[in-house]
C-alpha positions as CSV (number, residue, x, y, z in Angstrom):
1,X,0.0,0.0,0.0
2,X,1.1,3.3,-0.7
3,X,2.2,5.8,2.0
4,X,-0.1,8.6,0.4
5,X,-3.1,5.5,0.9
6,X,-1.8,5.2,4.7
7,X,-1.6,8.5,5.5
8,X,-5.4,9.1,3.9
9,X,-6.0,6.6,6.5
10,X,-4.3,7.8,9.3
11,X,-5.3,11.6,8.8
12,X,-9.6,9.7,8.2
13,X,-9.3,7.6,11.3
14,X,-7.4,10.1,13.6
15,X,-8.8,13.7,12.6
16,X,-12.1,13.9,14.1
17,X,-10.2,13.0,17.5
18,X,-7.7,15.3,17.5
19,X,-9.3,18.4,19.6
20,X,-10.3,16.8,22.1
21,X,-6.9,14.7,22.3
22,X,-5.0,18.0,22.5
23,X,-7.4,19.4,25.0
24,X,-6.5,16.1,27.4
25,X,-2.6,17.1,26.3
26,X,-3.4,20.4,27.8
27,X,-5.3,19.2,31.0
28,X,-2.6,16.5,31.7
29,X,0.3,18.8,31.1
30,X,-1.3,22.3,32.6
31,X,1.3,23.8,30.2
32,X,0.9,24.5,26.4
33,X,4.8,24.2,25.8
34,X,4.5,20.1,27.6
35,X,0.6,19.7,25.8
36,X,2.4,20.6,22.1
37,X,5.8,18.4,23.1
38,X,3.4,15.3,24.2
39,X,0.3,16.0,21.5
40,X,3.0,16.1,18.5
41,X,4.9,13.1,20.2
42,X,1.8,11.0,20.6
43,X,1.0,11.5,16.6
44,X,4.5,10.2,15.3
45,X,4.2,6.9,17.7
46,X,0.5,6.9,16.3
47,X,1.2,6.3,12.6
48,X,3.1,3.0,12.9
49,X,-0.2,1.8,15.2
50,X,-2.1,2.7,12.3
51,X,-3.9,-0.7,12.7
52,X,-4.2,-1.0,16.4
53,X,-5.9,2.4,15.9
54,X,-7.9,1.1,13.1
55,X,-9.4,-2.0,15.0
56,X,-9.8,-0.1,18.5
57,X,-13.5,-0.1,19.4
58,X,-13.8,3.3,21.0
59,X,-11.5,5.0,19.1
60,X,-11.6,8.1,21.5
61,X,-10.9,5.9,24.5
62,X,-8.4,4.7,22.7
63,X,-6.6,7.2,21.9
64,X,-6.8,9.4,25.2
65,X,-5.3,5.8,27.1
66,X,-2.5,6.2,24.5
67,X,-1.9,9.4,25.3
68,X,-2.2,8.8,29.3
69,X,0.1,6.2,29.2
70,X,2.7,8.6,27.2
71,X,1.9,11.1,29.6
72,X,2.5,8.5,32.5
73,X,5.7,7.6,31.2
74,X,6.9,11.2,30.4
75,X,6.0,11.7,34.6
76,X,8.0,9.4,35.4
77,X,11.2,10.2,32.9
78,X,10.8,13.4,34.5
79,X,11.0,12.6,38.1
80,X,13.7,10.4,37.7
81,X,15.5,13.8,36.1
82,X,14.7,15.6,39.1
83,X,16.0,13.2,41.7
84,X,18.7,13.5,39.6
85,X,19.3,17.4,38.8
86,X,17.2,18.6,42.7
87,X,15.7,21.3,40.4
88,X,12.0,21.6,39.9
89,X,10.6,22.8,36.3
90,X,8.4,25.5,36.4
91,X,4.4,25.1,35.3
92,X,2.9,28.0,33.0
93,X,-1.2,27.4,32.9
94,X,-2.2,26.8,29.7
95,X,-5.8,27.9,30.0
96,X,-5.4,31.8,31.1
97,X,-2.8,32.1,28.8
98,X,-5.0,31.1,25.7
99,X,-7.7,33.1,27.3
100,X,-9.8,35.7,24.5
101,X,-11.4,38.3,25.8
102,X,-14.7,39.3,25.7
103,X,-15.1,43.0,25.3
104,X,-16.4,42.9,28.5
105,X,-13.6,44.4,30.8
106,X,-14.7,43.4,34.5
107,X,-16.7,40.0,33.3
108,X,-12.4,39.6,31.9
109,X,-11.0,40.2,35.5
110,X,-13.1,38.4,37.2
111,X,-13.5,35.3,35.1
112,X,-9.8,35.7,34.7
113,X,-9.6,35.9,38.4
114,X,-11.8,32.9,39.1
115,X,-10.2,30.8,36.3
116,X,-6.9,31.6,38.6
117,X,-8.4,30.4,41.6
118,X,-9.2,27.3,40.0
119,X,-6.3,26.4,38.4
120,X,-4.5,26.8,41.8
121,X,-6.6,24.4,43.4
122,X,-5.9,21.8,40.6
123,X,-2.3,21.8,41.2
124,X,-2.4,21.4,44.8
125,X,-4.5,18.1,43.8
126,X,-2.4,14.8,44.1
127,X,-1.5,14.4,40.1
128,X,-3.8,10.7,40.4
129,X,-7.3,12.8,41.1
130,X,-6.5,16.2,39.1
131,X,-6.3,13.5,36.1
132,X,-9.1,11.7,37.2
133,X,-11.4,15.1,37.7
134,X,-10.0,16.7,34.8
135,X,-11.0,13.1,32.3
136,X,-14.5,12.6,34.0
137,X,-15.3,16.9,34.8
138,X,-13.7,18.6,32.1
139,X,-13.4,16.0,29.0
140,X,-16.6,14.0,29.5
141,X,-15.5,10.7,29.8
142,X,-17.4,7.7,31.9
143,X,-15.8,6.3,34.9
144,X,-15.7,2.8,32.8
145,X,-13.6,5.0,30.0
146,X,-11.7,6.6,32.7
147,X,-10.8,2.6,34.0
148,X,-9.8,1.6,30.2
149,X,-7.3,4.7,30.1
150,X,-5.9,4.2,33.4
151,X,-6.2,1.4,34.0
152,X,-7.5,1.7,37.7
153,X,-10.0,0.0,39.4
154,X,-13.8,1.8,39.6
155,X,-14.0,1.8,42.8
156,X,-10.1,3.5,43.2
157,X,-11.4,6.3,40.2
158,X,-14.9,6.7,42.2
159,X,-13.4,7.5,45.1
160,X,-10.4,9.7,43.9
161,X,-13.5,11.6,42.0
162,X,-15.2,12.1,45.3
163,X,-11.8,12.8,47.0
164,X,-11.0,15.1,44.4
165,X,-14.4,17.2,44.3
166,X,-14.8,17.2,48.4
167,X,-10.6,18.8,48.5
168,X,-11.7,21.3,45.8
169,X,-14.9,22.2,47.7
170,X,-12.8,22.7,50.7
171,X,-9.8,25.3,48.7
172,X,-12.3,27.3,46.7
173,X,-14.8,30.5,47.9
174,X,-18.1,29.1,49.1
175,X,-20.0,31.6,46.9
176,X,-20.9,29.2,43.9
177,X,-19.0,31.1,41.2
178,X,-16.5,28.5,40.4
179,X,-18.8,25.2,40.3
């Protein structure tokens, strides 16, 4: 088969997929610069899988376990560099920085300012339920999707969900404007 055919394959199967996996890039990473490094790295190890991606049932599932286990192993390449180096890399948040405004100058600030809020309270979430909330809250996925990507138990991803919502609760303002 051609590589033009396999690429008209590849671009068919893997295109309607691709926003949403580079939104889970971004909500893994909380940094555009580490979403783009692991989004463009997960499509060059996705071509040669070309069947596997083919044949997968739930091709979004899929693809976001693919992506979680790249993720996963970035993690842990990048702990290992710290242990080694005692430095810690720095996080930008990728969601005010790719904020547009509105026109509407104080709806900005404070949206701006409760976005803030929230993304502070994310980090300070053990990485296992930020991931976990961010899959099931933010990118829609069922707790039995959220088992096939991480391969956790339901009962461990029910409860880091609750643990993970109740913490939340606890860090942000009690007036309703964040959730």
């Amino acid at each position: 088969m051609s590589s033009e055919k396999i690429k008209q394959r590849f671009e068919q199967r893997l295109w309607p997929h691709l926003p949403r996996l580079y939104r889970l890039a971004c909500r893994l990473t909380a940094s555009k610069i580490d979403a783009d490094d692991l989004f463009q790295d997960v499509l060059a190890r996705l071509l040669p899988r070309l069947q596997e991606l083919e044949s997968a049932e739930q091709t979004s599932v899929w693809l976001a376990q693919f992506m979680y286990d790249r993720y996963m192993d970035d993690q842990q390449r990048h702990f290992r560099r710290r242990l080694q180096n005692d430095e810690e890399r720095g996080l930008a948040g990728y969601k005010i920085d790719s904020f547009t405004s509105t026109g509407d100058n104080l709806h900005d600030v404070v949206w701006r300012e409760q976005m803030q809020t929230l993304d502070r309270a994310l980090e300070m979430l053990p990485e296992a339920q930020r991931v976990t909330l961010l899959l099931h809250d933010s990118e829609a996925y069922k707790l039995t999707e959220i088992q096939s990507i991480t391969g956790d138990s339901l009962g461990t991803i029910k409860t880091r969900l609750h643990a993970a919502r109740a913490r939340l609760r606890e860090m942000l303002p009690d007036d309703g404007a964040l959730l």
